[in-house]
C-alpha positions in Angstrom: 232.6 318.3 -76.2 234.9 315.5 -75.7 235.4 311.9 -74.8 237.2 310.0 -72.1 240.5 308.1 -71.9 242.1 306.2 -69.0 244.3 303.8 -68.6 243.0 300.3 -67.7 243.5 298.5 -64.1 243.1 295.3 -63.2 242.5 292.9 -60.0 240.4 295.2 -57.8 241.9 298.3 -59.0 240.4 301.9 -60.9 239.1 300.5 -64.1 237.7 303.5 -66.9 234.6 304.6 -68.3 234.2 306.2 -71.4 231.5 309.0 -71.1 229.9 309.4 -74.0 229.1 313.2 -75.8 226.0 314.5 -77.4 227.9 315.4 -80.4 229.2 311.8 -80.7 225.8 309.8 -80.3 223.2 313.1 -80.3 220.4 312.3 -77.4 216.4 312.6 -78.3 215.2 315.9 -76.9 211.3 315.6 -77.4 210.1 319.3 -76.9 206.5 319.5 -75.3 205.3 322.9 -75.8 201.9 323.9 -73.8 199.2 325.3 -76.1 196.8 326.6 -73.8 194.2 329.5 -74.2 197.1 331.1 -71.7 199.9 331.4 -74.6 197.8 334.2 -76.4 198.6 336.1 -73.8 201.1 338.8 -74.0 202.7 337.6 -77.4 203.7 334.5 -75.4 202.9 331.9 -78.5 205.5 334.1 -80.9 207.5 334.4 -77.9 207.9 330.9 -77.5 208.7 330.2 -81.6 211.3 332.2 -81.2 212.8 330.6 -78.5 212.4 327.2 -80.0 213.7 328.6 -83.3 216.6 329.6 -81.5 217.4 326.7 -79.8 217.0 324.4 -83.1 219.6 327.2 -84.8 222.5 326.2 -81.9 221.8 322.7 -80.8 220.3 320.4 -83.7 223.4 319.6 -84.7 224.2 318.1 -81.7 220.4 316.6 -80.3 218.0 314.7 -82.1 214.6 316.9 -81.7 210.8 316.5 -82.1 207.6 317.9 -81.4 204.4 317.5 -79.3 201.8 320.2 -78.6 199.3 320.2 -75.9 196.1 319.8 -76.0 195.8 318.0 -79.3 195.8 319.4 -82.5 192.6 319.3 -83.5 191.2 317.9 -80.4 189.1 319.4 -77.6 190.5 321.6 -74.5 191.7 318.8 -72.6 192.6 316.7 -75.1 196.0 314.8 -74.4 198.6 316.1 -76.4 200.5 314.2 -79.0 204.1 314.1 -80.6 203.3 316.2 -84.3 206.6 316.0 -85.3 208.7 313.0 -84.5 212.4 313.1 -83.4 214.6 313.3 -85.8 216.7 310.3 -87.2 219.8 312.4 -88.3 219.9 315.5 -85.9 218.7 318.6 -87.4 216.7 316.8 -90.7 213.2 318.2 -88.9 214.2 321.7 -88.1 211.6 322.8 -90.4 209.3 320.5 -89.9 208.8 321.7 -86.4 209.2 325.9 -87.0 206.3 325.1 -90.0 204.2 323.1 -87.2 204.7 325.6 -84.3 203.9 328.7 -87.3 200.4 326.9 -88.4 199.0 326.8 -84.8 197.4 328.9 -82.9 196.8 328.6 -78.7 193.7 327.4 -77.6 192.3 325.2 -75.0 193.0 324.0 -71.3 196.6 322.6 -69.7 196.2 318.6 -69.9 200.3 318.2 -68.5 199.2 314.8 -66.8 197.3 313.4 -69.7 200.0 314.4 -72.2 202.8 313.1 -70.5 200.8 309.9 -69.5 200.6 309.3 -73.5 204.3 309.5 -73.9 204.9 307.4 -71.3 202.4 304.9 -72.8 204.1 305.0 -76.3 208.0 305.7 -75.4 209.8 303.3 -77.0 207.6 304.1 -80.2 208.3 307.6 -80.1 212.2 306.6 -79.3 212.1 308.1 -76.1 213.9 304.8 -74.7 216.8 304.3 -76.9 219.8 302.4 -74.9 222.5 304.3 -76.8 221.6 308.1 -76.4 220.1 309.9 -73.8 216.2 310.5 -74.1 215.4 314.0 -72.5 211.9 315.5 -72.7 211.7 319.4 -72.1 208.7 320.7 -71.2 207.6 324.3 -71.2 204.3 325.9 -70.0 202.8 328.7 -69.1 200.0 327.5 -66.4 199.5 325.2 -63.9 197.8 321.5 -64.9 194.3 321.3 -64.8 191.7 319.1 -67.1 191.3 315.5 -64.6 194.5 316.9 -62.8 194.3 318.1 -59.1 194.6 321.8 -60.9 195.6 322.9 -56.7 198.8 320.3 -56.4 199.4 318.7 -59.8 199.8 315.6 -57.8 198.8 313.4 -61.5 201.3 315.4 -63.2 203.9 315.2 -60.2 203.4 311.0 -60.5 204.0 310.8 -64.3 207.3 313.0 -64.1 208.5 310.6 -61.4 207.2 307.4 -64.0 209.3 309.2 -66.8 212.8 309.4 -64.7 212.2 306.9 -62.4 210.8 303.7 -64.6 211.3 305.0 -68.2 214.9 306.7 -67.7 213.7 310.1 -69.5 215.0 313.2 -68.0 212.5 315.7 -67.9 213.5 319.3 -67.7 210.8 321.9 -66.7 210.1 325.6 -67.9 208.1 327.9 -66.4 207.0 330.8 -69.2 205.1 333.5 -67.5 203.5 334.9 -64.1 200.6 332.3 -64.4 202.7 329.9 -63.2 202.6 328.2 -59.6 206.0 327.9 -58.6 205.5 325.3 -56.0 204.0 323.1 -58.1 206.7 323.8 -61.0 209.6 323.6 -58.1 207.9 320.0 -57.3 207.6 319.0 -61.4 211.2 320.0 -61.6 212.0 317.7 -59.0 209.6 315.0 -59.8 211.7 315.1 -63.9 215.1 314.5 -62.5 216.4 317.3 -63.5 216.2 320.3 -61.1 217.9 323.6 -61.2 220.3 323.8 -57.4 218.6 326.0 -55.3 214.7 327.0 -53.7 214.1 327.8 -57.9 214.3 324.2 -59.4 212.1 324.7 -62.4 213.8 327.0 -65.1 211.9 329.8 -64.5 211.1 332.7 -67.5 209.4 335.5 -67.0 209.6 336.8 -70.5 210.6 336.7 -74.3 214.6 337.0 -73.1 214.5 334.7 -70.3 213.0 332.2 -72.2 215.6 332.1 -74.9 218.3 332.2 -71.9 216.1 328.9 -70.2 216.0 326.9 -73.2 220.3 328.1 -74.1 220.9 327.3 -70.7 219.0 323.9 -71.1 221.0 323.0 -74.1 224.2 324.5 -73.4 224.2 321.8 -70.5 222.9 318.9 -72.6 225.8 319.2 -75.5 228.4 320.3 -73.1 227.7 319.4 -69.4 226.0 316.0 -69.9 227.0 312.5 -71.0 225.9 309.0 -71.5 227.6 306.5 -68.7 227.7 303.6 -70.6 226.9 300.3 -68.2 226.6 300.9 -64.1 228.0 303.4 -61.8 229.2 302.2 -58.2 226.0 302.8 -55.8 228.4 304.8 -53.6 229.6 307.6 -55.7 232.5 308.8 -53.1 234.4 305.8 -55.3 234.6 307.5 -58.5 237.4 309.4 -59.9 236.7 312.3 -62.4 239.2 314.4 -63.8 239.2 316.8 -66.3 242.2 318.6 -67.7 244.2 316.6 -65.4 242.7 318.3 -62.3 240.3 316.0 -59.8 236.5 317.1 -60.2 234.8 316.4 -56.8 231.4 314.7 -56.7 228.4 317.2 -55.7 225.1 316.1 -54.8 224.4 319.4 -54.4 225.0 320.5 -57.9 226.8 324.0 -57.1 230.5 323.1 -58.5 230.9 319.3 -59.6 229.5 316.5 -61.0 226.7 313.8 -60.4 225.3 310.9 -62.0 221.4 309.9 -62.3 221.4 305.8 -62.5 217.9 306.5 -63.5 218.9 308.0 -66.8 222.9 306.5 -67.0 223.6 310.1 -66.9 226.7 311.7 -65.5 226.1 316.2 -65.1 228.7 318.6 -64.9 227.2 321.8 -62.8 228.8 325.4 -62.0 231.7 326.3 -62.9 232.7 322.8 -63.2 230.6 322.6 -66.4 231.2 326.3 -68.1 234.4 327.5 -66.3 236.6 328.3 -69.4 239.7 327.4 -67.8 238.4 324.4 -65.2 235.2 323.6 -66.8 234.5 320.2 -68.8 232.9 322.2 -71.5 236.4 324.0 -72.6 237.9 320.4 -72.6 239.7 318.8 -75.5 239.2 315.1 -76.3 241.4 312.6 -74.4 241.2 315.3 -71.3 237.8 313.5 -69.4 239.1 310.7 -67.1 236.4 308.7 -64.9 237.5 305.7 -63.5 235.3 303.4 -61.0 236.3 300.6 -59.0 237.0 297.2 -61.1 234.1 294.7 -61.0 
């Protein structure tokens, strides 16, 4: 990854903005893993450590992680989960603190998404989920749809505090759907509701085994080190007026998220997608530092 330079403007002018890298600030990634009954299922529990395991090997150097299972540890089935590891205060210091957690439980119990999500909410800035100079991301993989005091036929509680998370809280919330006991239409609609959806009718990153689920969560933090950085201060509400260029060459803006970039005021977050994030020769993720220019109109 790689920072920003540009050169200043005055009097109504472009003036820059210095994006700001994972591996320069490392954002909170708080990792909500659903326990469920469900995960027994097809070795989907081991599946799952291993994928986590994997993901802490390549990206906690570069993202500050933590830990919350659902339902509780030790609580009933539709107990709201809680964080069991917190985030980390110098990236990777809890790697094993959360493979020893994940290794000493077993699956059990019912899907409470809306009640555990409701709890970070509630306790955020506790937790460090609203930290003004990093990014705060929450990824959240499961393997069923939400039931407990959830509509378990729409999710619509769950739906709500996804949009509370992005909308009010600025956490970006990126969804994972492990298994064929998933509703897609409710995942597509979580996805959406988090901030973060995949372009295209799939929105949710969807895994249908052991593999896949490894390539969600690489894909996932692949884009988070590489693709993604912190805005610091506020972007023009019309987006046509910002300048990005990378390696010299103008990046267009893309709402639609196929081959650009776009920025989330929610979270003060500007993404790189397609082959504008992982093109070796165009993309931003095979830039060198100095080589990111975004300029905005002058206030």
């Amino acid at each position: 990854s790689s920072s920003s330079s540009a050169s200043s403007s005055t009097g109504g002018g472009m003036c820059p903005v210095r994006p700001i890298p994972q591996d320069e600030n490392p954002g909170n990634v708080m990792i909500i893993q659903d326990k469920s009954g469900s995960m027994a299922d097809s070795s989907k529990w081991n599946s799952a450590k291993l994928a986590i395991n994997n993901m802490l090997s390549q990206y906690a150097s570069q993202l500050r992680f933590g830990l919350a299972l659902y339902p509780r540890v030790g609580g009933n089935d539709c107990s709201a989960g809680q964080v069991e590891v917190p985030l980390a205060t110098t990236a990777g210091d809890n790697t094993a603190d959360i493979l020893d957690l994940l290794n000493q439980v077993n699956p059990w119990g019912n899907t409470p998404t809306m009640e555990t999500l409701n709890v970070l909410a509630a306790n955020a800035q506790t937790l460090g989920l609203r930290a003004n100079d990093r990014q705060n991301i929450i990824l959240l993989i499961t393997d069923g749809q939400p039931n407990c005091s959830d509509n378990e036929n729409t999710g619509t509680g769950t739906i709500s505090a996804l949009e509370n998370l992005h909308q009010q809280l600025g956490i970006a919330v990126y969804v994972v759907g492990f298994g064929n006991g998933v509703d897609p239409d409710i995942l597509n609609d979580m996805a959406t509701a988090g901030g973060v959806p995949r372009p295209g009718v799939q929105r949710y990153y969807r895994a249908d085994n052991e593999q896949q689920l490894q390539e969600a969560l690489d894909a996932i933090g692949t884009s988070l080190v590489g693709c993604r950085y912190l805005i610091p201060g506020d972007m023009p509400t019309d987006l046509t007026e910002v300048v990005v260029r990378v390696r010299g060459a103008e990046v267009p803006y893309d709402s639609s998220h196929t081959n650009g970039w776009d920025y989330d005021p929610n979270t003060h977050a500007m993404t790189w997608y397609g082959p504008a994030c992982d093109d070796p020769d165009y993309g931003i993720q095979g830039a060198t530092e100095f080589q990111i220019d975004v300029t905005k109109p002058c206030d």
